[in-house]
C-alpha positions as CSV (number, residue, x, y, z in Angstrom):
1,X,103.0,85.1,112.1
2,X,103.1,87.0,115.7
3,X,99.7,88.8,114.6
4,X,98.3,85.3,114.0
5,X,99.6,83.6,117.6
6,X,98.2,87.1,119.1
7,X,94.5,87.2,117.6
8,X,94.5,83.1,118.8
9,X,95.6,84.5,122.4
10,X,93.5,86.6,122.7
11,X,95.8,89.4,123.6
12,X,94.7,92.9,122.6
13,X,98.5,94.5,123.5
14,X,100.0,92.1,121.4
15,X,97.5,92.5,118.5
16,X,98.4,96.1,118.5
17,X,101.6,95.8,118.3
18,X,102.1,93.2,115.5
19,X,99.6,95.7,113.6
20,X,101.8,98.3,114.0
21,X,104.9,96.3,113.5
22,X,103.3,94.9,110.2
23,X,101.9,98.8,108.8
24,X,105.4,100.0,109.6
25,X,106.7,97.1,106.8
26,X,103.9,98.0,104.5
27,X,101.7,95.5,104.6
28,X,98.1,96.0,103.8
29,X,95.3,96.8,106.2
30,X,93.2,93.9,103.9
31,X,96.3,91.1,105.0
32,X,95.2,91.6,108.6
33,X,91.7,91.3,108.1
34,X,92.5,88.3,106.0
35,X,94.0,87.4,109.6
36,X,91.0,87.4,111.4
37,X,88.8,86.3,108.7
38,X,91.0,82.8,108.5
39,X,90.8,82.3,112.3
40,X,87.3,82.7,112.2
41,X,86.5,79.4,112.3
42,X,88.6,78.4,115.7
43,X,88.1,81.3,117.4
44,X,83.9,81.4,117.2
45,X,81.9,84.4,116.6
46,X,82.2,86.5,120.0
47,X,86.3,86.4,119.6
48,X,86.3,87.0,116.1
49,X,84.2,90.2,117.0
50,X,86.1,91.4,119.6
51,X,89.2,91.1,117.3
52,X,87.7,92.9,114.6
53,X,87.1,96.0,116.6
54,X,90.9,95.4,117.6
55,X,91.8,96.1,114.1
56,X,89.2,98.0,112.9
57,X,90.8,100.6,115.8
């Protein structure tokens, strides 16, 4: 949920540390790219990019 309010923020910090927060509980590299993929749509395409090199990283 906190990854999901941080990639609509726009907040790089905060994407990084839900991602960590969410690999230290196991969850799968594909769920956060399932993140981004879903906010797609409201974010637009220069956001979306710049959040998928946020993960990517």
């Amino acid at each position: 949920m906190k990854l999901g309010i941080a990639v609509r923020a726009m907040r790089d910090g905060a994407v990084y540390a839900s991602l960590r927060k969410a690999y230290a509980l196991g969850i799968a590299r594909d769920a956060a790219v399932q993140v981004v993929a879903l906010a797609a749509g409201t974010l637009g395409l220069p956001s979306t990019v710049a959040v998928w090199t946020w993960i990517r990283s």
